[in-house]
C-alpha positions in Angstrom: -8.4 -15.0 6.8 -10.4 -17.8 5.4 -8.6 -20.7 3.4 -10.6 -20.0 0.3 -9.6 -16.4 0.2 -5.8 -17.6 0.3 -6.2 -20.7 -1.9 -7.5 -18.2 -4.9 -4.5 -15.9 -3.7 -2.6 -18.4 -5.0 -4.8 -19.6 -7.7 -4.2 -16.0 -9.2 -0.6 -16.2 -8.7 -0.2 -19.1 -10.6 -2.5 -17.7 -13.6 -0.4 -14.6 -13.9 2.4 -16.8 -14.9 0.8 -18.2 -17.7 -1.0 -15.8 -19.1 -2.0 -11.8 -18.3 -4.7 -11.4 -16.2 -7.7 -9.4 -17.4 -8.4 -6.0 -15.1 -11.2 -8.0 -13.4 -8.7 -10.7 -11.9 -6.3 -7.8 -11.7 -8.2 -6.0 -9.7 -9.5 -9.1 -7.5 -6.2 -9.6 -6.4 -5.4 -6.5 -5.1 -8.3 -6.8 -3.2 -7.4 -9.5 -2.3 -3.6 -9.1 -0.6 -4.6 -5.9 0.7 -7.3 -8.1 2.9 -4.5 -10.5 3.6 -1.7 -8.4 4.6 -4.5 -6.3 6.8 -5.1 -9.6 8.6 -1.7 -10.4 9.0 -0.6 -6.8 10.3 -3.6 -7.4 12.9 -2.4 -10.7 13.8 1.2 -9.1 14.5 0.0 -6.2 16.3 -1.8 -8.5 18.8 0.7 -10.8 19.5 2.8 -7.6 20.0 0.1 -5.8 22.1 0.8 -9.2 24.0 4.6 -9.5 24.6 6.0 -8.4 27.9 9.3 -6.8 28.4 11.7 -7.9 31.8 13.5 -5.2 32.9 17.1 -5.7 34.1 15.7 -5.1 37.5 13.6 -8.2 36.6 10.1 -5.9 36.4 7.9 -6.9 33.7 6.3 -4.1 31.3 4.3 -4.6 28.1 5.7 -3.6 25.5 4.9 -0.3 23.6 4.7 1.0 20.1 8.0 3.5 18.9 7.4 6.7 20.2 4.5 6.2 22.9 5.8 7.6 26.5 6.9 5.4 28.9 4.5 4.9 31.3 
């Protein structure tokens, strides 16, 4: 996520507390956090794809999404 997409995140923010925002800016900022909170759920699900698991017989496993078999 580039700084310039956040910092008009927040530019937007701020303008929707002093006045409405027209559908245009309305619709920008949808856009907008659904690109951010898409980056962010990526960033997670790689650190996560990333994180290892010790056993209590001291193995290490990665860790796995709900509901996927064990391997």
């Amino acid at each position: 996520m580039q700084p310039d997409t956040i910092e008009r995140i927040n530019e937007l923010a701020r303008l929707c507390k002093t006045r409405e925002l027209t559908p245009d800016e309305l619709a920008e900022r949808d856009r907008l956090r659904k690109e951010y909170i898409a980056a962010y759920r990526a960033h997670v699900e790689q650190q996560l794809a990333q994180t290892m698991v010790r056993e209590p017989d001291g193995t290490l496993r990665p860790l796995r999404k709900k509901g996927e078999p064990q391997a």
